[in-house]
PDB file of N, H, CA, C and O in Angstrom:
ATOM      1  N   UNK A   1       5.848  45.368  -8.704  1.00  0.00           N
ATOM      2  CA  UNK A   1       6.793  45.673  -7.655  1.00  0.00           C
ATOM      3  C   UNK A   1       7.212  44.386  -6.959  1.00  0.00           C
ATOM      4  O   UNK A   1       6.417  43.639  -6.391  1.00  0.00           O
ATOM      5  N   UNK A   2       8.511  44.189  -7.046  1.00  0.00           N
ATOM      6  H   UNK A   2       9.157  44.797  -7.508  1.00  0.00           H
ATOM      7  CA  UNK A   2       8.884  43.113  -6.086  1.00  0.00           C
ATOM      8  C   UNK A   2       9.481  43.311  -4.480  1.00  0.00           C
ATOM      9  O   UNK A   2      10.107  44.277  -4.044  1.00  0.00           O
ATOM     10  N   UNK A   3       9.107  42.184  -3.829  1.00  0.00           N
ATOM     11  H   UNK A   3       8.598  41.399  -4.184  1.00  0.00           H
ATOM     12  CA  UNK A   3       9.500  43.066  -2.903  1.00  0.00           C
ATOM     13  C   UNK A   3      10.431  41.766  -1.588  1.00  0.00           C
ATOM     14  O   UNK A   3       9.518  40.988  -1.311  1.00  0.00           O
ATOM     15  N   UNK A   4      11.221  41.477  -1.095  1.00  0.00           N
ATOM     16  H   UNK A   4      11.963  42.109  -1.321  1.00  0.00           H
ATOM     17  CA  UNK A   4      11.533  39.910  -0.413  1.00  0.00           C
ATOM     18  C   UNK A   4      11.687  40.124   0.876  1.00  0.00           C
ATOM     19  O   UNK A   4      11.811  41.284   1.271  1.00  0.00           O
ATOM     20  N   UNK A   5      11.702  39.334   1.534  1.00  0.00           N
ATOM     21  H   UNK A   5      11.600  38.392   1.213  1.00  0.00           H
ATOM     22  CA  UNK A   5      11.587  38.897   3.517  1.00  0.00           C
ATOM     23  C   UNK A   5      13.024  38.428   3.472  1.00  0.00           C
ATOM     24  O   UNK A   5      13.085  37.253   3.111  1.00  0.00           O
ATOM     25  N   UNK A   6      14.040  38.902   3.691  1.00  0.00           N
ATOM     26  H   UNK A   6      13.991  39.857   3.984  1.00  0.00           H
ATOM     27  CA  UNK A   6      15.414  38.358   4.259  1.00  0.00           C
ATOM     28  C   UNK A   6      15.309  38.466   5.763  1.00  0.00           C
ATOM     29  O   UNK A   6      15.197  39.538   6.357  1.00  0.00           O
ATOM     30  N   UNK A   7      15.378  36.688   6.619  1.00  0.00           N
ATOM     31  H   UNK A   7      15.469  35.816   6.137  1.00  0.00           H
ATOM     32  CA  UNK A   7      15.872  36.927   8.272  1.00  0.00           C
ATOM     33  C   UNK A   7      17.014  37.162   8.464  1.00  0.00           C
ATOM     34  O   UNK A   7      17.967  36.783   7.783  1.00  0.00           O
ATOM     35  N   UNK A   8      17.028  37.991   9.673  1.00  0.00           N
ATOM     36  H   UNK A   8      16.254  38.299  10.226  1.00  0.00           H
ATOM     37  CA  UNK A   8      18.411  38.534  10.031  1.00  0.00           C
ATOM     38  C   UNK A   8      18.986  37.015  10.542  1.00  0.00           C
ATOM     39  O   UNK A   8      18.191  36.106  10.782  1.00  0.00           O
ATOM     40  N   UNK A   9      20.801  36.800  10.714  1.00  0.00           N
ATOM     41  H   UNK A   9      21.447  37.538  10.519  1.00  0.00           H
ATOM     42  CA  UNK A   9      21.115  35.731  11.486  1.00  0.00           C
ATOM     43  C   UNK A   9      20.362  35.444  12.261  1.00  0.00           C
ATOM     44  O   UNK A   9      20.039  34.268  12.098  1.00  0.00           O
ATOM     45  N   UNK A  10      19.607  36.138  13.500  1.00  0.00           N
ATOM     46  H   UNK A  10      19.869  37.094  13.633  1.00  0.00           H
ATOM     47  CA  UNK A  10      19.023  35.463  14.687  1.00  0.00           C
ATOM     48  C   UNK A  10      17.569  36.147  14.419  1.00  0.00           C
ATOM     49  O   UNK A  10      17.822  37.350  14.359  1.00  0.00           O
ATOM     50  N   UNK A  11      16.300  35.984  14.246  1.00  0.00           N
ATOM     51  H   UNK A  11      16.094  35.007  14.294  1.00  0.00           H
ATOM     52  CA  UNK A  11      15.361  36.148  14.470  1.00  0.00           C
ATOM     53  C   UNK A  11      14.676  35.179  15.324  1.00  0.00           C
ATOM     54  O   UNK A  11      14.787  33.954  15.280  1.00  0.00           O
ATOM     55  N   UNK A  12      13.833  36.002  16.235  1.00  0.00           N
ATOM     56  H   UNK A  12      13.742  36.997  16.270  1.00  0.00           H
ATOM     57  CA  UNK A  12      13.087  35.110  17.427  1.00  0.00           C
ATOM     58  C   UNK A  12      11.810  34.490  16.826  1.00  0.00           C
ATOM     59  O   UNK A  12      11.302  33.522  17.392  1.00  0.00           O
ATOM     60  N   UNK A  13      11.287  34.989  15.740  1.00  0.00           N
ATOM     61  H   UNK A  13      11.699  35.775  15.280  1.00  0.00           H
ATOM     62  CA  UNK A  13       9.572  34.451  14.627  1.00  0.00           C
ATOM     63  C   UNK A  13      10.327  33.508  14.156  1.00  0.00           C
ATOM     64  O   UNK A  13       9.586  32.528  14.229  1.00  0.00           O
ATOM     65  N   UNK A  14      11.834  32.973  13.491  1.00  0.00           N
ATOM     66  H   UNK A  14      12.436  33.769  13.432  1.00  0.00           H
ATOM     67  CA  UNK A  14      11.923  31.995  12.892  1.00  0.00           C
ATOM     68  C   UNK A  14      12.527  31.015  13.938  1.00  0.00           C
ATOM     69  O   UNK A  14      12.498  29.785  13.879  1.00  0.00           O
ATOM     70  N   UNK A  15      13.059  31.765  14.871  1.00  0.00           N
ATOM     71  H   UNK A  15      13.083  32.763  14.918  1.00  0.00           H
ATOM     72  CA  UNK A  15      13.285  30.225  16.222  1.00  0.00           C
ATOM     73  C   UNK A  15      12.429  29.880  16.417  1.00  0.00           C
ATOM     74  O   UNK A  15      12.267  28.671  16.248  1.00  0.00           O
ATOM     75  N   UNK A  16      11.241  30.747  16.931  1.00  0.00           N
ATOM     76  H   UNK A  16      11.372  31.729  17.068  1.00  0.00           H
ATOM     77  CA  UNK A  16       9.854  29.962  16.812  1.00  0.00           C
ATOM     78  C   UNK A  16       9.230  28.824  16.331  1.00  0.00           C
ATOM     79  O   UNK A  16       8.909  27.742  16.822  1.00  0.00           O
ATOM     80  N   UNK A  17       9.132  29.418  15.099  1.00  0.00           N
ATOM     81  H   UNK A  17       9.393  30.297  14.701  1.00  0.00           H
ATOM     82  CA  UNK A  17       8.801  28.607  14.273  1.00  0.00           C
ATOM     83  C   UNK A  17       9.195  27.267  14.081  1.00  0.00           C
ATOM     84  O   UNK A  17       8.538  26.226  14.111  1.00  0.00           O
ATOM     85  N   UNK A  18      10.732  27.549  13.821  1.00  0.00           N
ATOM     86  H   UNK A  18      11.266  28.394  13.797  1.00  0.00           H
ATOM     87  CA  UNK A  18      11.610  26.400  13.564  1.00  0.00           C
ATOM     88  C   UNK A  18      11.140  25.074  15.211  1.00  0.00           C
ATOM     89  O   UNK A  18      10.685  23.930  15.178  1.00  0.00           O
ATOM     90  N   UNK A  19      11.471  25.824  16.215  1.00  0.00           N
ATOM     91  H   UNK A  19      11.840  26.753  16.241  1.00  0.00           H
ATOM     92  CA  UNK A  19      10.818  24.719  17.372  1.00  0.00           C
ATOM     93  C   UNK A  19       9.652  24.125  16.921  1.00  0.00           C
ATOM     94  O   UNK A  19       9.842  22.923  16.735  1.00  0.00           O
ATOM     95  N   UNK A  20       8.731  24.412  16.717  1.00  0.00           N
ATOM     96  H   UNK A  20       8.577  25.388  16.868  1.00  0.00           H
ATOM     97  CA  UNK A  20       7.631  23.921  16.741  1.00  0.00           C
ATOM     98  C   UNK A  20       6.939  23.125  15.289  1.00  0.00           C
ATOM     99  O   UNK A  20       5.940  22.407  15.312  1.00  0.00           O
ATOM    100  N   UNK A  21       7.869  23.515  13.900  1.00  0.00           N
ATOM    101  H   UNK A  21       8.680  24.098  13.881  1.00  0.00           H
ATOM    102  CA  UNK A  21       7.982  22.421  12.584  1.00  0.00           C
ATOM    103  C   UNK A  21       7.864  21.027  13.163  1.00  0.00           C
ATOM    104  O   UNK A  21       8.307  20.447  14.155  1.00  0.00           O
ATOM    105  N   UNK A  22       7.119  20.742  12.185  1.00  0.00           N
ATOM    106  H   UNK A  22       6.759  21.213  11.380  1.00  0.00           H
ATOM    107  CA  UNK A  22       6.691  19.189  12.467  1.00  0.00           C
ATOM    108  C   UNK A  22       8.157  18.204  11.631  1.00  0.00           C
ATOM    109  O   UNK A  22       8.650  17.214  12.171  1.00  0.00           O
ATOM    110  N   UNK A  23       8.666  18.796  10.172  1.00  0.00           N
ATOM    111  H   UNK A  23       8.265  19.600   9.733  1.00  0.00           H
ATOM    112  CA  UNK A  23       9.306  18.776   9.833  1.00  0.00           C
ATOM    113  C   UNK A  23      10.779  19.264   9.627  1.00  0.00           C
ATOM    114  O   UNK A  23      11.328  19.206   8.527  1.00  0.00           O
ATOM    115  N   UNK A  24      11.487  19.830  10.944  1.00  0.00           N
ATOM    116  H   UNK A  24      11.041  19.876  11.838  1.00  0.00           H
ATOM    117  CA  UNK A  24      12.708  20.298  11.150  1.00  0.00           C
ATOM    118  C   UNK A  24      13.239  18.904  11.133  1.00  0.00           C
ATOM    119  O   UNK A  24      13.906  18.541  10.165  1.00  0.00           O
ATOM    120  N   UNK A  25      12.966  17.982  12.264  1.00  0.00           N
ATOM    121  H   UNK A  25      12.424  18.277  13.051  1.00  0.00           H
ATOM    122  CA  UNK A  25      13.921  16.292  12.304  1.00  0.00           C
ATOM    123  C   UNK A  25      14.401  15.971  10.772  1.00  0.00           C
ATOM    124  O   UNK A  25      15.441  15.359  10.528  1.00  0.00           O
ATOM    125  N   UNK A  26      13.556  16.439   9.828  1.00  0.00           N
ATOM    126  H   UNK A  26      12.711  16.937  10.025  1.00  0.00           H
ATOM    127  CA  UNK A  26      13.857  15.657   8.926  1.00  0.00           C
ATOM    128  C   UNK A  26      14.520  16.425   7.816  1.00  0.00           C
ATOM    129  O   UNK A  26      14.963  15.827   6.836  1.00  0.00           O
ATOM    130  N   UNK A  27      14.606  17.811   7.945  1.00  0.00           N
ATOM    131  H   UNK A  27      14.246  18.297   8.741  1.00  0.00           H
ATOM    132  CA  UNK A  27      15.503  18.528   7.269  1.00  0.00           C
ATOM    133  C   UNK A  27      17.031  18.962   8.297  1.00  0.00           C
ATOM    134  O   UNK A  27      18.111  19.382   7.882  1.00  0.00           O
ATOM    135  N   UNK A  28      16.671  18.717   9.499  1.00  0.00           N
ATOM    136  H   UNK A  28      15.794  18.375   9.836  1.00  0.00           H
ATOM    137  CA  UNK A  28      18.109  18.977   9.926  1.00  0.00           C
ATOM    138  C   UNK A  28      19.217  17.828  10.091  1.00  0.00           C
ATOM    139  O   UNK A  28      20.416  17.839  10.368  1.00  0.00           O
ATOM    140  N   UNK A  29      18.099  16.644   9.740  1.00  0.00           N
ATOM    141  H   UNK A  29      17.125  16.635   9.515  1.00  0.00           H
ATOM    142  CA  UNK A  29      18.796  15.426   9.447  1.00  0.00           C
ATOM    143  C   UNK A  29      19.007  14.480  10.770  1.00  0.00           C
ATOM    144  O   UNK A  29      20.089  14.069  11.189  1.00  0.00           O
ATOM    145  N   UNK A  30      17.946  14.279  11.224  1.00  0.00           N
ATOM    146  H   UNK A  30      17.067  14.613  10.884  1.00  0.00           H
ATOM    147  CA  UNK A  30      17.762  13.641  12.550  1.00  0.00           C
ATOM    148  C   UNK A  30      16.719  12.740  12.272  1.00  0.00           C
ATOM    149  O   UNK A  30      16.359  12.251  13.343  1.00  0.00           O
ATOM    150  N   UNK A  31      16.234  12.410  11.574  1.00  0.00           N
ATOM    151  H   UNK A  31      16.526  12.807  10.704  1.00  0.00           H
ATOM    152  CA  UNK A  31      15.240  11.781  11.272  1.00  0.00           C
ATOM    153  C   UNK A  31      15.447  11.146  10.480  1.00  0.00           C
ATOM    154  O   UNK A  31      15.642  11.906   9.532  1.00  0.00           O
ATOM    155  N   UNK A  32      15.620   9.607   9.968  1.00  0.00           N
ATOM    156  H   UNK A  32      15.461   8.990  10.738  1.00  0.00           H
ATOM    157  CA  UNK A  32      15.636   9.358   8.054  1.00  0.00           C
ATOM    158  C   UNK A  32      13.870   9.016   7.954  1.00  0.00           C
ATOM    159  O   UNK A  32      13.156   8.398   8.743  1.00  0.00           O
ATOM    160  N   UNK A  33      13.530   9.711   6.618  1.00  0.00           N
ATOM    161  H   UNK A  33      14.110  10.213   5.977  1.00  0.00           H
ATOM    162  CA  UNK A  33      12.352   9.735   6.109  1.00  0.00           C
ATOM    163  C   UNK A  33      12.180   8.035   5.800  1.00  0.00           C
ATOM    164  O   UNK A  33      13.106   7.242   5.628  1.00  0.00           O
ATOM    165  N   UNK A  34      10.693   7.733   5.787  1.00  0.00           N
ATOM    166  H   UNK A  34       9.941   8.377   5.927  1.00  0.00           H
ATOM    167  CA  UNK A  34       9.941   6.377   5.587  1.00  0.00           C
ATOM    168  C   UNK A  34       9.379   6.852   4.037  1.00  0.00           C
ATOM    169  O   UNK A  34       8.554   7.734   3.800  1.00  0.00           O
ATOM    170  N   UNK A  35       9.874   6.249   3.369  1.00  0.00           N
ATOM    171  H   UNK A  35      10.544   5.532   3.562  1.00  0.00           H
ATOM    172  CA  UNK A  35       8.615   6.177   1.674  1.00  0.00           C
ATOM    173  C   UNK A  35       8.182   4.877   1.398  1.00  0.00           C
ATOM    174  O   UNK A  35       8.753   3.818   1.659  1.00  0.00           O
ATOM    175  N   UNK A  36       7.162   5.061   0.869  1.00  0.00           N
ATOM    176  H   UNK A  36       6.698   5.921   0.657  1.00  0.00           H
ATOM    177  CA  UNK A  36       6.009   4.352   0.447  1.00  0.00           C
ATOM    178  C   UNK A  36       5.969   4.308  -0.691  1.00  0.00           C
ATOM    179  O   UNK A  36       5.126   5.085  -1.139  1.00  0.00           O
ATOM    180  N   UNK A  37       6.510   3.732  -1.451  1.00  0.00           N
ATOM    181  H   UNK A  37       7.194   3.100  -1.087  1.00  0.00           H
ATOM    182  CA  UNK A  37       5.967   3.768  -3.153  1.00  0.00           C
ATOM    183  C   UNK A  37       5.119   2.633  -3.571  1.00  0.00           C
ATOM    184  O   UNK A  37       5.713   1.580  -3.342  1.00  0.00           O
ATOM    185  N   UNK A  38       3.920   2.445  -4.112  1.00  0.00           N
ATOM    186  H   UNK A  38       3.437   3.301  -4.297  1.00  0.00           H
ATOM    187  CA  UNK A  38       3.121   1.732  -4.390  1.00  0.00           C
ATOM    188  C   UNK A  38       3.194   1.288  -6.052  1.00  0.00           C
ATOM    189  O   UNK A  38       3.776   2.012  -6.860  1.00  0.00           O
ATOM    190  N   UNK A  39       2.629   0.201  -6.392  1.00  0.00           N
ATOM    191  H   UNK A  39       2.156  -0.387  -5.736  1.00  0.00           H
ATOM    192  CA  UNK A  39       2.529   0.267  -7.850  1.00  0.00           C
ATOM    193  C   UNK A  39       1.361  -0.564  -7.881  1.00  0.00           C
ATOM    194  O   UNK A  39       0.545  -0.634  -6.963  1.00  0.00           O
ATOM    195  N   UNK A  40       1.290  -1.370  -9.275  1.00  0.00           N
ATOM    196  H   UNK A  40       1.954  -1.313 -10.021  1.00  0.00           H
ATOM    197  CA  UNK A  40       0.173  -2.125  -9.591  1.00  0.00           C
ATOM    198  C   UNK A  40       1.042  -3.832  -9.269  1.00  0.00           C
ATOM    199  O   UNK A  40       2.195  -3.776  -8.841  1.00  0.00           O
ATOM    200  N   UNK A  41       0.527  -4.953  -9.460  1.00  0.00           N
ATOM    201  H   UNK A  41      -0.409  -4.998  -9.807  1.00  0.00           H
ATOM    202  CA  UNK A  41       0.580  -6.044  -8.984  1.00  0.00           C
ATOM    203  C   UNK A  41       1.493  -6.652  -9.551  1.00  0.00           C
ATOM    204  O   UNK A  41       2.206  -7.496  -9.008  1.00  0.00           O
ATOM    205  N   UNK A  42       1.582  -6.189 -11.009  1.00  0.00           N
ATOM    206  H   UNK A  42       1.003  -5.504 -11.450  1.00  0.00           H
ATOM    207  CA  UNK A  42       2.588  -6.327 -12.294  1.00  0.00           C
ATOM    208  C   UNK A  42       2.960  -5.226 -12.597  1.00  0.00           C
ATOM    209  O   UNK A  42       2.256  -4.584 -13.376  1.00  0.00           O
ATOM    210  N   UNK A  43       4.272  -4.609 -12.047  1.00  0.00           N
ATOM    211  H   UNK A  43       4.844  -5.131 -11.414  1.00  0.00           H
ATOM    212  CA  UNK A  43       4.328  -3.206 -12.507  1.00  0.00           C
ATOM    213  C   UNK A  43       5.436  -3.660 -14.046  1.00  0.00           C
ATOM    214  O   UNK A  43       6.203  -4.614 -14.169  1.00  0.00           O
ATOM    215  N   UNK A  44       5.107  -2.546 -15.030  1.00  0.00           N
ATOM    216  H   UNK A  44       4.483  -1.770 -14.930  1.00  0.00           H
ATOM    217  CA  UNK A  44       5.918  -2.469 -16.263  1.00  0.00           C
ATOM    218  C   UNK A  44       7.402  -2.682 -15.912  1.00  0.00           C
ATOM    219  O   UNK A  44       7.995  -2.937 -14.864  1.00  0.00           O
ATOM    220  N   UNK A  45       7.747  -2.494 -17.100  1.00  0.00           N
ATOM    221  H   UNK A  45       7.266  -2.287 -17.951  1.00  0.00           H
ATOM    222  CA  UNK A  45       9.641  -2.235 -16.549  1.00  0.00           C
ATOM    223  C   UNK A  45      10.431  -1.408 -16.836  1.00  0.00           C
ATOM    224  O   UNK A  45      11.636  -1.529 -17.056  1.00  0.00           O
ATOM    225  N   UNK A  46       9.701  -0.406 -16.850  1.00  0.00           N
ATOM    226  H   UNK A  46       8.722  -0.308 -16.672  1.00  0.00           H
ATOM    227  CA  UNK A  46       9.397   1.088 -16.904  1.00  0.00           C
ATOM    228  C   UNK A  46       9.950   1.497 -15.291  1.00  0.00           C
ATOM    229  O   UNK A  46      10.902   2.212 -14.977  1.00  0.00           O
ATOM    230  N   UNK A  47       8.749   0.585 -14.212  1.00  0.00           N
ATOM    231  H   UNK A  47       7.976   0.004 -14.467  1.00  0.00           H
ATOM    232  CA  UNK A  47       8.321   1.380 -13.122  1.00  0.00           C
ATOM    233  C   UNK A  47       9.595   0.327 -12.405  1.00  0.00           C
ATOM    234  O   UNK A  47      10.526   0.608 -11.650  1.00  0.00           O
ATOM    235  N   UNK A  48       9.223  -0.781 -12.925  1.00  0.00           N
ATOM    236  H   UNK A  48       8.467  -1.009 -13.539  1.00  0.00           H
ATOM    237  CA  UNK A  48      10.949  -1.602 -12.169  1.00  0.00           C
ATOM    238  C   UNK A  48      12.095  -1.228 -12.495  1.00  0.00           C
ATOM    239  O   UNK A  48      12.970  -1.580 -11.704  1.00  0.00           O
ATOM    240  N   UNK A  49      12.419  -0.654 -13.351  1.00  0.00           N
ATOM    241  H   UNK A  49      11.708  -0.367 -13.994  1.00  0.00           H
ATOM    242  CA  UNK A  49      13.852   0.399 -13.825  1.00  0.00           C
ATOM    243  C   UNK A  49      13.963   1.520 -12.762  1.00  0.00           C
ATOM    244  O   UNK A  49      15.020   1.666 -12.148  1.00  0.00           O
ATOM    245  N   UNK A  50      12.611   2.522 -12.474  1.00  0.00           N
ATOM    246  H   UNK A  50      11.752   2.403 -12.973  1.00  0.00           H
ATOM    247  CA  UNK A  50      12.520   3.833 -11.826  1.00  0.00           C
ATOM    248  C   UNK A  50      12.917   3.301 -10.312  1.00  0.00           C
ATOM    249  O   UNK A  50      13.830   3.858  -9.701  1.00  0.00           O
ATOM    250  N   UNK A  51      12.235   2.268  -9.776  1.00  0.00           N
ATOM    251  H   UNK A  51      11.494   1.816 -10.272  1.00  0.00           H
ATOM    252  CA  UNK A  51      12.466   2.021  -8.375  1.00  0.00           C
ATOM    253  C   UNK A  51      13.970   1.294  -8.019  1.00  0.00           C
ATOM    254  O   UNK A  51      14.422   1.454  -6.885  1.00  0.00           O
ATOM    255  N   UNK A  52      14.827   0.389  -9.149  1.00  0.00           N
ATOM    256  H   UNK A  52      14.460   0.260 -10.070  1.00  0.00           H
ATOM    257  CA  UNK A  52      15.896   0.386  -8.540  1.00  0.00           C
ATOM    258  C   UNK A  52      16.606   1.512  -9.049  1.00  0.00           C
ATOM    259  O   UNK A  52      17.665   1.605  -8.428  1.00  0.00           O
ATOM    260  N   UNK A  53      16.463   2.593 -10.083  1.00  0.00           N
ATOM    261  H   UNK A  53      15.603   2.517 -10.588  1.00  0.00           H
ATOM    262  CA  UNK A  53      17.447   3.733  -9.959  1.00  0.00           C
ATOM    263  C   UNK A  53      17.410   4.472  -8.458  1.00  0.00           C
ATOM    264  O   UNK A  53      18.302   4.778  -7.666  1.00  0.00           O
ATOM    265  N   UNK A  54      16.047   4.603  -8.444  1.00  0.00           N
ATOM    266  H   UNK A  54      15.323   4.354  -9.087  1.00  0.00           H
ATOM    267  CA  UNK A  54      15.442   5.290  -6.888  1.00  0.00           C
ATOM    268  C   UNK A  54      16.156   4.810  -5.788  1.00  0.00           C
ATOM    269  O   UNK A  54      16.706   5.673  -5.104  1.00  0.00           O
ATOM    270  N   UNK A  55      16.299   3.479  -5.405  1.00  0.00           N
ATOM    271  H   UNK A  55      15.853   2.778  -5.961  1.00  0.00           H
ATOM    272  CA  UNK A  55      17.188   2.559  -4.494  1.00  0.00           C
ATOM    273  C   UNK A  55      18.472   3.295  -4.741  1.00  0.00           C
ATOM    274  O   UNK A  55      19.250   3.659  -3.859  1.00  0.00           O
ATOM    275  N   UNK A  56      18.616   3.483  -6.086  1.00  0.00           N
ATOM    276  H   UNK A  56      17.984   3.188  -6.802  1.00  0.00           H
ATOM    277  CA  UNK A  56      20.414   3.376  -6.041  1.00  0.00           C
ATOM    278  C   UNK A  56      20.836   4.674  -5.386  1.00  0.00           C
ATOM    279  O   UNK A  56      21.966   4.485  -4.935  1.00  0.00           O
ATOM    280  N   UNK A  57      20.361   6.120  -5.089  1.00  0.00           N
ATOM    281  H   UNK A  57      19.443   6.274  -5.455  1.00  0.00           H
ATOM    282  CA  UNK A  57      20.492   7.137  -4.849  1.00  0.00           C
ATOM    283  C   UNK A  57      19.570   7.426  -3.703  1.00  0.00           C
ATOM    284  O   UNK A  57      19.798   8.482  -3.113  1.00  0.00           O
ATOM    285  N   UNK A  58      18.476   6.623  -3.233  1.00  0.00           N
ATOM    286  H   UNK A  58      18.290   5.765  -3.712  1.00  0.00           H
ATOM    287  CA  UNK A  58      17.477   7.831  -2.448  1.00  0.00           C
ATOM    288  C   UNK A  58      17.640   7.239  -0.752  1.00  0.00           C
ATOM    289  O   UNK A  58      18.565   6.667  -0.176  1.00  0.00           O
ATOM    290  N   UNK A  59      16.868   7.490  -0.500  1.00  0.00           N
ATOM    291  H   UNK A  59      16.116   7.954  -0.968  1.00  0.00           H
ATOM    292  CA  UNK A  59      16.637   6.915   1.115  1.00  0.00           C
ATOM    293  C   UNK A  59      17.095   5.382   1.366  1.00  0.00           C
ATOM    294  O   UNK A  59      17.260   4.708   0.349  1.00  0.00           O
ATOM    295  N   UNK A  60      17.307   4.788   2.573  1.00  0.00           N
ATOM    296  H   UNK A  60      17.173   5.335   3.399  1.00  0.00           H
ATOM    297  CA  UNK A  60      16.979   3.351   2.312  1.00  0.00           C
ATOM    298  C   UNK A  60      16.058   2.869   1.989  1.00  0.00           C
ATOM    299  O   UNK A  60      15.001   3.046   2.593  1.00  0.00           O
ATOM    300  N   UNK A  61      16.191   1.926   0.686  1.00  0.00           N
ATOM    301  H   UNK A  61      17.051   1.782   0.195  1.00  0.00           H
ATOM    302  CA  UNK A  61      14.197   1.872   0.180  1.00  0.00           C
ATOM    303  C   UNK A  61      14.724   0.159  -0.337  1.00  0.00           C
ATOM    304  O   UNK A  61      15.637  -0.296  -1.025  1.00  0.00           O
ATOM    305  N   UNK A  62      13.186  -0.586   0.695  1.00  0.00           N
ATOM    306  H   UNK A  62      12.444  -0.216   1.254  1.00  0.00           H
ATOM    307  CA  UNK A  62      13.386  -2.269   0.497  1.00  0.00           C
ATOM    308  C   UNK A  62      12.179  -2.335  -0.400  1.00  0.00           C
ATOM    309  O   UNK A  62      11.173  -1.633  -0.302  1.00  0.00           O
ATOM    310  N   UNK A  63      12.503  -3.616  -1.609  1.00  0.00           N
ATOM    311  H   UNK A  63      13.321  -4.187  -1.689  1.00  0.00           H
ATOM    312  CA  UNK A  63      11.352  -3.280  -2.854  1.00  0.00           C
ATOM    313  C   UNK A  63      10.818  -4.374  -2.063  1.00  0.00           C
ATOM    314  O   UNK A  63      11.509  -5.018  -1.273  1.00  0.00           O
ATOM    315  N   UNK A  64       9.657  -4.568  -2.266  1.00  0.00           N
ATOM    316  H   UNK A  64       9.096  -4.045  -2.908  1.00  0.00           H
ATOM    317  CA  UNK A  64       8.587  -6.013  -1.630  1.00  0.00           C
ATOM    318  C   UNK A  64       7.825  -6.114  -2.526  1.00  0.00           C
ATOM    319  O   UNK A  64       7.449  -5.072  -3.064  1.00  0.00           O
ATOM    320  N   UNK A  65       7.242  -7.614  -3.086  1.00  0.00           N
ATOM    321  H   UNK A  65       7.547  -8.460  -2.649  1.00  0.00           H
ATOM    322  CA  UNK A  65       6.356  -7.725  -4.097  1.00  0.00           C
ATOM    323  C   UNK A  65       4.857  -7.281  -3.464  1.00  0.00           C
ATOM    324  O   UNK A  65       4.347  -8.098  -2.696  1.00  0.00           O
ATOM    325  N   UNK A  66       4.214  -6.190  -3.708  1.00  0.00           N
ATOM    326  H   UNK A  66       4.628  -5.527  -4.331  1.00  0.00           H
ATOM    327  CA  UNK A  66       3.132  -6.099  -3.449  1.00  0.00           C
ATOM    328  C   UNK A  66       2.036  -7.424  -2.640  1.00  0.00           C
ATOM    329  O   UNK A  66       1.615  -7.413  -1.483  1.00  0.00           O
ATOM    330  N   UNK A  67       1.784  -8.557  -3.800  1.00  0.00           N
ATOM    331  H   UNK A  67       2.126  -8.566  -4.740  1.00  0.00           H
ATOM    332  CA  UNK A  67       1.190  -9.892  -3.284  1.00  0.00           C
ATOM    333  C   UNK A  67       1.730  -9.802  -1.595  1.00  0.00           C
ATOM    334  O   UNK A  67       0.776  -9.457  -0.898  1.00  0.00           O
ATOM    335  N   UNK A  68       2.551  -9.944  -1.066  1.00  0.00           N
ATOM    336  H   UNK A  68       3.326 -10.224  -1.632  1.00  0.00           H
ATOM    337  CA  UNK A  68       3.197 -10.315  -0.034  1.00  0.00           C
ATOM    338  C   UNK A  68       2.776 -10.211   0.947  1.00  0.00           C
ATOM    339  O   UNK A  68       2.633 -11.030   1.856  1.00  0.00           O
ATOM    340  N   UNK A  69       2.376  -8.519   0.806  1.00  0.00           N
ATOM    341  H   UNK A  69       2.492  -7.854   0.068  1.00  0.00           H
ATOM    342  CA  UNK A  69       1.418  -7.858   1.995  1.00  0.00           C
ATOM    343  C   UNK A  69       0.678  -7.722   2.163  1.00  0.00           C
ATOM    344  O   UNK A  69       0.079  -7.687   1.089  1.00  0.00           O
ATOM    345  N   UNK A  70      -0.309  -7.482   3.354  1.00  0.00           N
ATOM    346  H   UNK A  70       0.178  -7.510   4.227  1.00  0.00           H
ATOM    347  CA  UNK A  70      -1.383  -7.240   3.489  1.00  0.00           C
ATOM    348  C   UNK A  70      -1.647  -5.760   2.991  1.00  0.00           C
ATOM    349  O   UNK A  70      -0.631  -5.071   2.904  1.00  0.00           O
ATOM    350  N   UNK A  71      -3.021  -5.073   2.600  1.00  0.00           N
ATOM    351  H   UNK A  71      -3.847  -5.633   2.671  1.00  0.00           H
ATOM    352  CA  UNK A  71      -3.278  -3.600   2.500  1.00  0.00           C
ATOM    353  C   UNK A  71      -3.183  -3.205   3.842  1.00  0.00           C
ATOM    354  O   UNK A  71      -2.226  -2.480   4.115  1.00  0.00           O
ATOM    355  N   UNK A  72      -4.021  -3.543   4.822  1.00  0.00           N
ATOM    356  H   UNK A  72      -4.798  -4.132   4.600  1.00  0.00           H
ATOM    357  CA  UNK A  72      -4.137  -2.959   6.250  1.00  0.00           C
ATOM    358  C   UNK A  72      -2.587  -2.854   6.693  1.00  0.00           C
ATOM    359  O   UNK A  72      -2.098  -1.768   7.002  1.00  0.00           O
ATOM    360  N   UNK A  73      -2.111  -3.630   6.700  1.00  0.00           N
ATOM    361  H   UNK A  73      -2.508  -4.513   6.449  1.00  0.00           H
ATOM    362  CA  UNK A  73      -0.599  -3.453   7.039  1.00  0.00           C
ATOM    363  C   UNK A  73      -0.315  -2.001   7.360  1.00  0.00           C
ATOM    364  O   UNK A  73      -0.101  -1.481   8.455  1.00  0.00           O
ATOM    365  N   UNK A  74      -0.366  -1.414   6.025  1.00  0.00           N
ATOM    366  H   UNK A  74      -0.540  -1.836   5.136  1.00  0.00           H
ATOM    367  CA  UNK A  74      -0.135   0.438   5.490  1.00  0.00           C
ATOM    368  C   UNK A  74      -1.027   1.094   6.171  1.00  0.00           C
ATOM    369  O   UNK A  74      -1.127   2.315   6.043  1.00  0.00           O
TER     370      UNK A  74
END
């Protein structure tokens, strides 16, 4: 048996809700998201192909040579 939850236009459980998401800023677009992508010290060029396609389409994303930084930094 299937069975689905459709909210009406205004429900007061999903205003609720919606106030108090930790993640609304960042789906209603008030927020731009921070990513973190990590690799190894020498990444392939495999993983250097994936991260500037990633650049070319995703968030603002600055590549940094790993060496550079500190770990604690993160």
């Amino acid at each position: 048996m299937h069975t689905s939850v459709i909210a009406n236009d205004y429900n007061s459980q999903v205003a609720i809700d919606e106030a108090v998401d930790e993640m609304a800023s960042y789906f209603n677009r008030e927020t731009v998201p921070k990513v973190i992508i990590t690799t190894s010290d020498r990444p392939s060029q495999v993983r250097c192909l994936f991260l500037l396609l990633y650049k070319s389409f995703a968030v603002p994303l600055e590549i940094v040579s790993s060496a550079s930084w500190p770990v604690e930094m993160f």
